[in-house]
C-alpha positions as CSV (number, residue, x, y, z in Angstrom):
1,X,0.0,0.0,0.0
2,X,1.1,3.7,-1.0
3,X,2.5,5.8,1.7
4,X,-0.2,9.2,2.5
5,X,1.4,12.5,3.5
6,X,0.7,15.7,5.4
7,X,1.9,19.0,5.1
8,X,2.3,19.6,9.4
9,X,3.2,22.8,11.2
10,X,4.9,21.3,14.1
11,X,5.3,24.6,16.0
12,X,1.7,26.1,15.7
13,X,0.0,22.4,15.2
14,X,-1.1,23.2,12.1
15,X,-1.7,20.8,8.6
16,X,-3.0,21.1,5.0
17,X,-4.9,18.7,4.1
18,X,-4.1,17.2,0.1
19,X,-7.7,16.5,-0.7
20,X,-8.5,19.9,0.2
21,X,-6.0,21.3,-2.0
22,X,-7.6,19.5,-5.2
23,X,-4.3,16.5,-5.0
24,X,-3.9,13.3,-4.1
25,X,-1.8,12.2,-0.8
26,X,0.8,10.4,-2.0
27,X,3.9,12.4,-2.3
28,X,4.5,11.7,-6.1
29,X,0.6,12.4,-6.7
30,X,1.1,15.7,-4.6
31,X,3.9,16.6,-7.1
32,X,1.8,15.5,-10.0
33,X,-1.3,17.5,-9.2
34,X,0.4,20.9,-8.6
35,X,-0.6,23.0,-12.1
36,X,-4.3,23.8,-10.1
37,X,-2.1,24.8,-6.9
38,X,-1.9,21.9,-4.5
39,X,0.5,21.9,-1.5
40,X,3.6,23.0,-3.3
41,X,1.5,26.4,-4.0
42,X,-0.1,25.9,-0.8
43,X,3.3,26.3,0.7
44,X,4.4,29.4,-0.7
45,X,1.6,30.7,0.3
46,X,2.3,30.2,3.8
47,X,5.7,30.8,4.3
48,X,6.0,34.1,2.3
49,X,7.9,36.6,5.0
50,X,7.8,39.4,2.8
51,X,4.8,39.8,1.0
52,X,3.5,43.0,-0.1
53,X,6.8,44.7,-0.6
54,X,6.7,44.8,-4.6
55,X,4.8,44.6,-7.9
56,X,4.1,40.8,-8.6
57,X,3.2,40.0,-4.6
58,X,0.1,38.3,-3.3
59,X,-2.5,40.3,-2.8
60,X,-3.7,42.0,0.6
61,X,-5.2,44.9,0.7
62,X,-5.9,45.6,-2.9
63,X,-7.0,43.4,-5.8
64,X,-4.8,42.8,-8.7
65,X,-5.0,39.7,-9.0
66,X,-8.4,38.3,-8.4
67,X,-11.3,37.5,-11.1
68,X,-13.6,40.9,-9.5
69,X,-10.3,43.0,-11.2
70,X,-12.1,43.6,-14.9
71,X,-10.2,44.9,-18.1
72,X,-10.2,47.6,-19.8
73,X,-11.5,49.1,-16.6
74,X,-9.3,48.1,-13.8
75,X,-6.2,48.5,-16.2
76,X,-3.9,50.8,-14.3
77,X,-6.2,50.0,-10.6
78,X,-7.0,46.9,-8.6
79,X,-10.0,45.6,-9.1
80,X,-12.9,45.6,-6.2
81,X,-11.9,43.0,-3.2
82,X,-14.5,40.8,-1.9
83,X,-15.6,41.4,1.2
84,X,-13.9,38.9,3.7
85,X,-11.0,38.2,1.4
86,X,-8.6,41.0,3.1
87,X,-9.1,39.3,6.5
88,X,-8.3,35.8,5.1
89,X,-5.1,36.8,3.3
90,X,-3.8,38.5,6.2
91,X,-4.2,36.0,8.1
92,X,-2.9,32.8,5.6
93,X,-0.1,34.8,3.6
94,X,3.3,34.1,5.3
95,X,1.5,32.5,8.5
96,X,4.1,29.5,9.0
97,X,7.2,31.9,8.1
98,X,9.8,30.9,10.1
99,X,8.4,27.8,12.0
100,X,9.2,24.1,11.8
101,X,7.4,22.2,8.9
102,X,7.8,18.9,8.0
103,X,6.3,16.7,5.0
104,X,5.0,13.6,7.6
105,X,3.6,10.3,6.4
106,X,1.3,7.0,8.2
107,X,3.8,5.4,7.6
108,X,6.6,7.4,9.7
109,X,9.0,6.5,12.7
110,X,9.8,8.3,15.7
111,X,13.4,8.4,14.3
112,X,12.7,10.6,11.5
113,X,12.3,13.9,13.4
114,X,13.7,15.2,16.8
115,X,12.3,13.0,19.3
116,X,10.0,15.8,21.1
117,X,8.1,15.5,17.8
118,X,6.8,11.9,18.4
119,X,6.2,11.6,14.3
120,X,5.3,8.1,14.3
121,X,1.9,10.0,16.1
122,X,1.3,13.0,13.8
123,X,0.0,11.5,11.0
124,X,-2.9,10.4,13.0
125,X,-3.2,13.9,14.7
126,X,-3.0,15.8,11.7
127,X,-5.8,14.8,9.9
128,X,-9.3,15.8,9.1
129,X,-11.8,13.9,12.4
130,X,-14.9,14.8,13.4
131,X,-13.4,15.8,16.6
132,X,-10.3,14.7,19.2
133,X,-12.9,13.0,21.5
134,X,-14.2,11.1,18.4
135,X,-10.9,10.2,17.9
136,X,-10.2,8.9,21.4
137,X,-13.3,7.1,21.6
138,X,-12.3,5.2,18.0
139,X,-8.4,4.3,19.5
140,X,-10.1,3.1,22.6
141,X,-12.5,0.6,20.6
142,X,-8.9,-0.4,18.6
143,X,-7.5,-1.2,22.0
144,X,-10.9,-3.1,23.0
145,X,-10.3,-5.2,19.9
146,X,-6.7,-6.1,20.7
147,X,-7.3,-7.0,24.3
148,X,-10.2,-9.4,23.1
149,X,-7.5,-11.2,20.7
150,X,-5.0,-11.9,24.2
151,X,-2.3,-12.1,22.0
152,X,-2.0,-8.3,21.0
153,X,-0.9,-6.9,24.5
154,X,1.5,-4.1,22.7
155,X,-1.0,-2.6,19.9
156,X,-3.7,-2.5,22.8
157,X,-1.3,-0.7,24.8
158,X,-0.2,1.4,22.2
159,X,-4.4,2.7,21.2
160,X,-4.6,3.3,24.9
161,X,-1.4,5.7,24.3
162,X,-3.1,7.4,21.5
163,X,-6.4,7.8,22.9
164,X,-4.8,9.7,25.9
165,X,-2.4,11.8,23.7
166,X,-5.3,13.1,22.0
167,X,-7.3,13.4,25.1
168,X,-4.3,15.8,26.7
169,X,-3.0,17.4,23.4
170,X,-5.7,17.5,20.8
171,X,-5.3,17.6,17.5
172,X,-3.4,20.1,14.7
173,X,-5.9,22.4,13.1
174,X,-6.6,22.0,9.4
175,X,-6.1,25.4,7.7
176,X,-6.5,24.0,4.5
177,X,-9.7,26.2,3.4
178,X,-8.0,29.5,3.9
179,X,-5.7,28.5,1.7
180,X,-7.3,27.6,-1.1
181,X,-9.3,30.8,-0.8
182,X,-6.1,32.8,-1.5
183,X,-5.4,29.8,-4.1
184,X,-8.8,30.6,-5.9
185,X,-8.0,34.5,-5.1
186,X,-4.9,34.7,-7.1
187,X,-4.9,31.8,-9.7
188,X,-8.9,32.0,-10.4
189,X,-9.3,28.4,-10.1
190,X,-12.7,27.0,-9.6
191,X,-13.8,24.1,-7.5
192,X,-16.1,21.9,-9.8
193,X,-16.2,19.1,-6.9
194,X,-16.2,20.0,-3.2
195,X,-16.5,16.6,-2.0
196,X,-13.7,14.3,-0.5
197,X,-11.0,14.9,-3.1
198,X,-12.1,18.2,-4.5
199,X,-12.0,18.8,-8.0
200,X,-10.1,22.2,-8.6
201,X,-9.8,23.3,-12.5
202,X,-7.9,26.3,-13.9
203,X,-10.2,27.8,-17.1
204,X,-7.4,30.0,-17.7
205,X,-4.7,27.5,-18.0
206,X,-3.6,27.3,-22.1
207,X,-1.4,24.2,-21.4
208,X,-4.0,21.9,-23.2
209,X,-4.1,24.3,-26.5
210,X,-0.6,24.6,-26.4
211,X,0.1,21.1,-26.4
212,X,-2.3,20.0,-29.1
213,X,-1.5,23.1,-31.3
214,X,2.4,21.5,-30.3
215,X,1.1,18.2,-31.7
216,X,-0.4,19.1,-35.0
217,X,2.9,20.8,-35.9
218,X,4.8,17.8,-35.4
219,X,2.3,15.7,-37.8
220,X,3.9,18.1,-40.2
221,X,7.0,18.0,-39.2
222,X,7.8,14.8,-37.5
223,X,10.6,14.5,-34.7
224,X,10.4,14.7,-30.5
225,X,13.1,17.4,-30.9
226,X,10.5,19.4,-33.1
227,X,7.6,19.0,-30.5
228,X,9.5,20.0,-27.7
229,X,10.7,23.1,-29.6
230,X,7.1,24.0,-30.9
231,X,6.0,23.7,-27.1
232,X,8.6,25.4,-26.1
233,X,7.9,28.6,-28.6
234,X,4.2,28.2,-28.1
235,X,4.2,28.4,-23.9
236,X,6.5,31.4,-24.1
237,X,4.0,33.0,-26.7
238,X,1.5,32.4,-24.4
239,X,2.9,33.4,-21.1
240,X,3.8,36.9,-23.1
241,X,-0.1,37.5,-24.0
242,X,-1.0,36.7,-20.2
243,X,1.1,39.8,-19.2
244,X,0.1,42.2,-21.6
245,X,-3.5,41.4,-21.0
């Protein structure tokens, strides 16, 4: 079975959640899924310590970037911000700068992080539960289980462990949501699923065009060197209309 990662905040017990971001949770599908933002984005997001110092920044306090800015009206102006964005990007843009933040998996060991961590337990913690008591109460049935089968003494032991940790400690906060706002914000994605796994898509993306444009020159061409130098010239041609627009 594939290994499933989170994105943790071990100083502020904070994670974002994969599914949330529109990518899967391995780390190759987390890679994979990152044109429509996902965690990569995700993280710039977050630890961005000097945002709001120059042209090209996210936004803040005034819209240049969002969907409400409108053309040729808003040319040399931000557009009009949505009400409660401000408030969300000043509190998600550059949040974790500076603290400790580690990529974590289910399947991780105490070894790999300073022992105060405990990250064989943060996988667990740092996930999307109905609540910690929830939690508690489903590690204490686990334990119930193992003590029924008399020969599981340690994994019962160990669910009674958990149970308590997340009785005393609670669990990280998902701050996934507020960052896919500033995700939607500045890239104008749109969430065509919000269930489980959400479905993010980016309308303005040109990748597709570009590619098949790519594709029908090398049917007149021929040659993988040609393609790559046809995509190559297209994406650049595109990129330069995006900025003059």
């Amino acid at each position: 079975m594939g290994q499933y990662h989170m994105v943790v905040n071990l100083t502020k017990r904070e994670f974002i959640h994969p599914h949330k971001l529109g990518s899967g949770l391995k780390l190759w599908e987390q890679i994979a899924n990152g044109a429509n933002g996902g965690t990569g984005a995700a993280l710039l997001v977050l630890l961005a310590a000097s945002n709001g110092r120059g042209g090209g920044d996210l936004d803040v306090e005034d819209n240049w970037h969002g969907p409400e800015r409108v053309f040729p009206r808003d040319n040399a102006q931000p557009g009009p911000m949505p009400e409660t964005y401000s408030e969300i990007a000043k509190r998600t843009v550059g949040r974790w700068a500076g603290d400790q933040i580690a990529v974590v998996g289910d399947y991780a060991k105490d070894g790999d992080l300073p022992p105060e961590f405990e990250a064989e337990d943060i996988y667990t913690l740092a996930n999307s539960h109905e609540s910690a008591e929830a939690l508690a109460a489903e590690y204490d049935g686990f334990a119930r289980k193992a003590e029924a089968e008399k020969d599981a003494p340690e994994r019962a032991t160990n669910y009674r462990r958990i149970a308590a940790k997340i009785r005393k400690e609670g669990l990280f906060t998902d701050i996934s949501d507020d960052v896919l706002a500033v995700l939607v914000h500045e890239l104008d994605l749109k969430i065509t699923d919000n269930t489980g796994w959400r479905q993010i898509e980016r309308p303005n993306d040109h990748s597709d065009f570009v590619r098949k444009v790519a594709e029908i020159q090398v049917g007149v061409n021929g040659g993988y060197e040609t393609y790559n130098n046809v995509l190559s010239a297209l994406t650049a041609l595109v990129n330069k209309a995006r900025t003059l627009v």
